[in-house]
N, C-alpha and C positions, 0 to 999 in steps of 0.2 A: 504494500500500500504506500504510495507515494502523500508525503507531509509537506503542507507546506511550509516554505523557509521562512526564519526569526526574519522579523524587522534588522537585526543587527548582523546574519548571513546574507540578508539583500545590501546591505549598506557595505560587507568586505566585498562583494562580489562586483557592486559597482565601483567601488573605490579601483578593483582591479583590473576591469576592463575599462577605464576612464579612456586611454588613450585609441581604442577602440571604438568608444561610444564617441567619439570625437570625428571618428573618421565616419562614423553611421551619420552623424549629424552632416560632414562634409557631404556626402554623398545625396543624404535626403534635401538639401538645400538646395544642388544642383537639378534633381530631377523637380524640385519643385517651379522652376524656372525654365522658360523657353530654353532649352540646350543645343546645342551642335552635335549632327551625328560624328562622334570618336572625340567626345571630351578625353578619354583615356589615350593619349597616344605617345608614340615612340615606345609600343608597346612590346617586349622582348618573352615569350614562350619558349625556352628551351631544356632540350629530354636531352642528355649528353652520357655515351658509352664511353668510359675513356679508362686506361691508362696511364699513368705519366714514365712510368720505366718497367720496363717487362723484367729487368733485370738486376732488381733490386726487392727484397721483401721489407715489410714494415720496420723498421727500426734501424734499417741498414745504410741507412743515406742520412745526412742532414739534410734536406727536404723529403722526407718523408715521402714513401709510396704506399697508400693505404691498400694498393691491390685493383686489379680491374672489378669495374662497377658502374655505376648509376650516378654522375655529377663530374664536377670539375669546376677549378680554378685555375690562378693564377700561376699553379705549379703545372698547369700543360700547357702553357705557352713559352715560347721562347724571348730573348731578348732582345729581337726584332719585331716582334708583332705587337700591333695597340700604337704606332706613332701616334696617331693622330686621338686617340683616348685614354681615359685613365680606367676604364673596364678591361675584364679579360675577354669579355665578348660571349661570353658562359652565361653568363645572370640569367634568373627569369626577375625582371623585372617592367615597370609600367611608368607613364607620368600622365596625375590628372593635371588636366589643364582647362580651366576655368576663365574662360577668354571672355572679354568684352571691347568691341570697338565703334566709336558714335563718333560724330562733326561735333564739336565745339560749338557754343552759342557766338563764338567769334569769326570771323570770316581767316578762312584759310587755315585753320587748327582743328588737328584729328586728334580725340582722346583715347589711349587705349589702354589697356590692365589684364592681368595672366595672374593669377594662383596660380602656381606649380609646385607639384608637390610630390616628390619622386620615392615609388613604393620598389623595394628594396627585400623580396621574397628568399628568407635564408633556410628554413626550416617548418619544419608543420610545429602546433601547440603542446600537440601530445598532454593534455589539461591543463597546463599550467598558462602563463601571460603569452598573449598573440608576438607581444610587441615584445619577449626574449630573443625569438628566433626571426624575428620580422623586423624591417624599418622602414620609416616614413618620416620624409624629410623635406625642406624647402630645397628645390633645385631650380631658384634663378625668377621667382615670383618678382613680376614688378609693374609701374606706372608710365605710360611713355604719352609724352606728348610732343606732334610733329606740326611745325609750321611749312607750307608749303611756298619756299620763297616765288616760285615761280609761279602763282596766281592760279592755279588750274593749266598750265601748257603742260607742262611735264611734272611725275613723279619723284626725281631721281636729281631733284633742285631742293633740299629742304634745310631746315636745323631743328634738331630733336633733342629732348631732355628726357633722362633714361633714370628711374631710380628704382631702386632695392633696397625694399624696406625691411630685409629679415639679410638674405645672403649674396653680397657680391662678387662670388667666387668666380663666377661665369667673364665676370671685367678681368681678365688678364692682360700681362704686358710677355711681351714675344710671339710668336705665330703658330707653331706647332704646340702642339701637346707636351710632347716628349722633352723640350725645354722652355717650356712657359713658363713665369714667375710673376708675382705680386696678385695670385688669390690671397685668400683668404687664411692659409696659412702662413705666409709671409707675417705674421703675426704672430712673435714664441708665446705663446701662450702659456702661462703656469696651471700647475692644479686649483681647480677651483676659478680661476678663471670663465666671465663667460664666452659662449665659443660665437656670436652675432659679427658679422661684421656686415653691414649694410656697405652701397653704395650709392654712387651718383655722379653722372654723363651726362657730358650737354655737347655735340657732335655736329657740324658741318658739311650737310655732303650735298658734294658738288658731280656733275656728270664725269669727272675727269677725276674726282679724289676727295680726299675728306682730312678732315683734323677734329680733335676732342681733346677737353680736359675732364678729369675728374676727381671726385674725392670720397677716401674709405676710410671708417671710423671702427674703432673695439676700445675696449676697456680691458686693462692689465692690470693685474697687483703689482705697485710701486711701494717700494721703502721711501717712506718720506720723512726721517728722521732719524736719530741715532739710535734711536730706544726700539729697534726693530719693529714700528707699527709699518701695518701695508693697507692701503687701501686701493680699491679701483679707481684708475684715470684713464683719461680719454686720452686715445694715441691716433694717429692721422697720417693717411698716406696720402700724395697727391700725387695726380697720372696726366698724363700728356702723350700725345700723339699724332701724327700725319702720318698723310700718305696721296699717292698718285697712280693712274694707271692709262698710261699711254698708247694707245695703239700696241699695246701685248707688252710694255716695258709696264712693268711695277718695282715701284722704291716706295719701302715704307720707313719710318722710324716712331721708335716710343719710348716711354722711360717714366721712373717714379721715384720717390724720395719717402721713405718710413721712418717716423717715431717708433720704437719697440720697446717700450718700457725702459727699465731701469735693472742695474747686475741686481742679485741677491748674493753671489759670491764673497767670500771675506777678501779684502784687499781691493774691490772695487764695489762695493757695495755702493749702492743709491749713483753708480755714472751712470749718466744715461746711456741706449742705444738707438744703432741708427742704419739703414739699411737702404738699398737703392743702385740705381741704373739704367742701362738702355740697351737696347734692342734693333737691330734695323735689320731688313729683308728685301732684298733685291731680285728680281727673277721676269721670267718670259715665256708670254705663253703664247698658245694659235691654238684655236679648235675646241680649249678647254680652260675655267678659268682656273683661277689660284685661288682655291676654296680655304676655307676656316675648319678648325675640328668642330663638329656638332655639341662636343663641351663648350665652347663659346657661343654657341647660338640662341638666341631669345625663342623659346618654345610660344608660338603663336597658334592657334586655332582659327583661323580665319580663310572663311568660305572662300574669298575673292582672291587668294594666293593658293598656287596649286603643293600642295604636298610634298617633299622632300625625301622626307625621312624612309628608308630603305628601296626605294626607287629602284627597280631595277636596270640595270646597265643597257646602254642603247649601243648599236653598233652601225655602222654605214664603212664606205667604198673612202673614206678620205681620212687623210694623214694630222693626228693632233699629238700635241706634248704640251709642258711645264717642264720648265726648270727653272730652280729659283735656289737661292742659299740664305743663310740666317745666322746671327750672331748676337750674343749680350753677354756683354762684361759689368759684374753686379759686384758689389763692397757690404760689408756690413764691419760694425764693432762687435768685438771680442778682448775676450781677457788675453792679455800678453802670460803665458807660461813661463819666459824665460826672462822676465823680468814684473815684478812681484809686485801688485797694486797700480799697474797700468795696463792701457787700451791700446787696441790695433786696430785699425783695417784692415780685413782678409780682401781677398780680391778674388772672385770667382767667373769662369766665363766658359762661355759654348758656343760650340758654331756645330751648323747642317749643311749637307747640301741632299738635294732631292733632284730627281728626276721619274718624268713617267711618261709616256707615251702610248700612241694610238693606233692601228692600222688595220682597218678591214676588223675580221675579230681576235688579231693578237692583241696585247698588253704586257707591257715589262714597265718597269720600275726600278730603283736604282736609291737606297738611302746610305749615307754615311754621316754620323753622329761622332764628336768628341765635346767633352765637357769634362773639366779638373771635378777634384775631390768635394772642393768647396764649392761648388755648383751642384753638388748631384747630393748633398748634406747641406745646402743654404736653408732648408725649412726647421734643422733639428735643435740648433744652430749648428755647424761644424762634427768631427769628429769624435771629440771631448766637448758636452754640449755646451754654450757661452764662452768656449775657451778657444783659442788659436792653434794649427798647428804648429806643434814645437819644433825651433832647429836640428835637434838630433833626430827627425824623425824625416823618411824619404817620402815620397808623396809621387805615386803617379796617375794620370787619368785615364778616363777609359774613354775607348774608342772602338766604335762596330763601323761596319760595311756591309751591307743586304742584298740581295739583286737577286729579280726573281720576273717571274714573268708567271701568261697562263694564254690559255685558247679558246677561244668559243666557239663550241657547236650548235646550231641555234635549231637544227631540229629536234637535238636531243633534250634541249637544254641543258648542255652540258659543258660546264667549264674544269679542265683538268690544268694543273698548275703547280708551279713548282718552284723555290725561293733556296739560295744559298746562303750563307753567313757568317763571320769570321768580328771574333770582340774580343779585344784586351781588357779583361775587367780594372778598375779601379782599386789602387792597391796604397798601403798605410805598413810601413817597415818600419821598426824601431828596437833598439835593447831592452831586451827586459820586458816586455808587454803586461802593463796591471789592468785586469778586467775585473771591476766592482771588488777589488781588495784579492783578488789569487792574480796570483804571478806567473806567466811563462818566463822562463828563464831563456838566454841566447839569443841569438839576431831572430823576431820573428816577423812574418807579414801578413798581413791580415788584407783578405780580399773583402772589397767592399760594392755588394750586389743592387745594394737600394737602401733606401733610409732604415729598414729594418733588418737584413740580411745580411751577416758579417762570416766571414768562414777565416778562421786563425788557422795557419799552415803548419806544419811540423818545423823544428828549428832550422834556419839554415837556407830557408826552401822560397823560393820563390813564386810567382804566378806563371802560368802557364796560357797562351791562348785557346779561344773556345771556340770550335767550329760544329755548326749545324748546318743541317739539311732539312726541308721541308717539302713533301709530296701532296697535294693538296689535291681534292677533286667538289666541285659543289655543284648540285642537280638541284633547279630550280622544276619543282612542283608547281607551284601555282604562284602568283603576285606577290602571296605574303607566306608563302611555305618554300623553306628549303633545307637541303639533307647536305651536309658540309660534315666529308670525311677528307682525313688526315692522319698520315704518318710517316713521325720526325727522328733523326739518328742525330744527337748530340756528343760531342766529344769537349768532357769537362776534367782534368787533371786537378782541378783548385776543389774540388769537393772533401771534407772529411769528417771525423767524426770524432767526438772527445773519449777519452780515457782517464781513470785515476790508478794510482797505483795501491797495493795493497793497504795502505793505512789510510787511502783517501783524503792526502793532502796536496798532492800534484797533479794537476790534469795537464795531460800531455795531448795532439791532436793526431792521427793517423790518416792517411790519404786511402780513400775511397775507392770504388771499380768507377773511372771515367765516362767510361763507356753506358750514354742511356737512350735506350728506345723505347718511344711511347707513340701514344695512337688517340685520335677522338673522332666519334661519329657521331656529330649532332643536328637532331631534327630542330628545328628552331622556327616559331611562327611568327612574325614580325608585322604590325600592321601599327 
């Protein structure tokens, strides 16, 4: 016999589905209003078979191989894939978008607004909170209003005011993905800190090019006295930018300057920090233009612009390419290590070059990426984080090369395709290496994969480069269905794995089997 629940089991029950009944209220709001067919969009369905190494069992790798199965991440991708995002391209995920667009009561001004809200599918409930294994988050919600300088002749004559009232991460400075800087996290943030950083754009565009200034705001815990109090203070980045596009030449530049709080460290406690740089991209194209990643893009709902988002690839009888290259050299403060109670400027920088091209139904492509240490750790801060790298410590960067191409057969729908690879990872040598209070003893190097990923090498030992191969084949089913299998042969020497010695006070690190093949076959519905 079913009972009904206390007054005080309906009140935990709500309490814990709060962030759920939040999103039922989103939702009944929406359908209670005139909607657009596919408020949900940029929408990602994907079933993924995969592998990441046939030839390694659970525990045998530092990155882990859970065994073949049902899912995947960022451990089946290599480290050429994703330029242009910061997905692995696995997610099943959504974005609601909640568009509205009207004329102004003033002559010549469109007003327009997006809710977006990007849902983030990690796991089922299995009883307990939706929102443990689930997320939902602002991805890029904002207010735009367009003046149309050109009175009704042309579109592509205006100046617009762009803001973000929750997350300005989508306003970045650089071009690509893979080295863009001054989101949102350009921001060190401490614990407890909140993680808000709004924006605001006010942009220029003209048929031939544009320029923008803007400005982004958070709040940091600052020491503001001797007595160790901290409170929240407003910090401020400001952004700037042009650009051109001539007859197929494009030259852009941009750049910004951040406040980032204040040290907490002894010996520089309460200096302030400070952060910033520029970026410029130069390149040429025919047939195709020089697009933006879809991270940068204002998710719009609107009837009277056609569609974008997974578009499938058109092909004809004529010749297009890009090519274009890109550069930013960034600075921030840091603690000086080798001299005690003073600042530095580190000095970080990157450059690309890309190429891709068109013909009948081939496509090749062509990327090479180098960026220093302090580039590819600007968000953590550094190495050692607030702190500079030391003189006694060697410091090299990392650099890849890609080139890959594919084919289309258009009555199969079938694109078979194939990519090469070759990366010097990122690497941090020094004597003695202390990681959180244990020591490696002897010259060690420590490869450095990403802001989280660190592999300490055996004494003595250096990095090794890493080559991959990639076999790629994708069968387009239908508009929004496609079946994208893949499989990759990595050759990685820099992998290992820790050890301690009998009394377990020395870890020591072992080098790994190099050798990893792995496989993904994923059906993915995209609309």
């Amino acid at each position: 016999m079913t009972h009904p629940e206390s007054m005080t089991e309906r009140g935990h029950r709500m309490h814990r589905r709060t962030p759920v009944a939040t999103l039922a209220l989103l939702l009944v709001g929406a359908l209670a209003t005139p909607a657009l067919a596919g408020d949900f969009i940029d929408a990602r369905l994907s079933f993924v078979l995969s592998e990441n190494n046939f030839f390694a069992d659970p525990g045998d790798t530092e990155i882990n191989s859970p065994g073949f199965g049902i899912g995947a991440d960022k451990s089946n991708t290599l480290f050429f894939d994703n330029y242009e995002t910061k997905f692995s391209g696995f997610e099943t995920m959504s974005h609601l978008v909640l568009y509205k667009k009207m004329p102004a009561f003033f002559d010549y001004l469109t007003t327009e607004a997006a809710l977006v809200v990007r849902f983030l599918i990690q796991g089922e409930s299995s009883g307990d909170d939706w929102t443990t294994y689930n997320k939902f988050y602002d991805a890029g919600s904002y207010i735009r209003l367009v003046y149309d300088l050109s009175q009704g002749d042309a579109k592509d004559r205006n100046i617009e005011l762009v803001v973000f009232p929750v997350s300005g991460d989508r306003f970045r400075l650089g071009y690509s993905y893979k080295i863009s800087w001054g989101g949102s996290r350009v921001f060190p943030l401490r614990k407890g800190d909140a993680n808000l950083v709004p924006a605001m754009k006010l942009q220029l565009n003209l048929p031939w090019g544009y320029g923008f200034l803007g400005l982004k705001t958070t709040r940091i815990s600052e020491n503001i006295d001797e007595a160790d109090q901290t409170e929240q203070v407003t910090n401020y980045g400001a952004l700037a930018g042009l650009g051109v596009d001539i007859e197929g030449i494009r030259a852009e530049v941009n750049g910004g300057f951040f406040t980032r709080g204040n040290f907490a460290e002894e010996g520089v406690k309460g200096f302030p920090m400070y952060g910033g740089g520029g970026s410029y991209q130069i390149g040429y194209h025919s047939g195709m233009p020089i697009g933006t990643s879809i991270d940068f893009s204002l998710y719009k709902n609107d009837p009277d612009m056609e569609a974008k988002f997974f578009r499938l690839e058109t092909y004809d009888d004529s010749f297009s390419f890009v090519v274009k290259h890109e550069g930013s050299i960034l600075f921030q403060t840091l603690s000086d290590p080798d001299q005690y109670g003073t600042t530095v400027n580190q000095i970080a920088y990157a450059f690309d070059l890309n190429f891709m091209m068109k013909w009948k139904y081939l496509r090749a492509h062509l990327d090479a990426m180098f960026r220093t240490m302090s580039f590819l750790l600007y968000e953590v801060p550094s190495f050692t984080p607030f702190q500079e790298l030391p003189a006694s410590a060697s410091v090299n960067p990392e650099y890849f090369v890609a080139l890959g191409f594919d084919y289309h057969f258009p009555s199969l729908h079938l694109t078979p395709g194939l990519v090469f690879g070759m990366q010097s990872p990122a690497t941090y040598t020094i004597e003695n290496l202390d990681v959180g209070g244990a020591t490696f003893m002897g010259k060690r190097t420590v490869v450095v994969r990403d802001i989280a990923s660190r592999s300490i090498l055996p004494v003595n030992e250096g990095a090794r480069l890493i080559w991959s191969v990639k076999a790629t084949c994708k069968w387009d089913i239908s508009e929004i269905l496609a079946v994208v299998a893949e499989l990759y042969y990595t050759w990685d020497d820099n992998q290992v794995r820790y050890v301690s010695d009998t009394g377990g006070l020395n870890v020591y690190s072992t080098f790994t089997d190099p050798h990893i093949l792995g496989m993904n076959i994923a059906a993915q519905a995209r609309f």
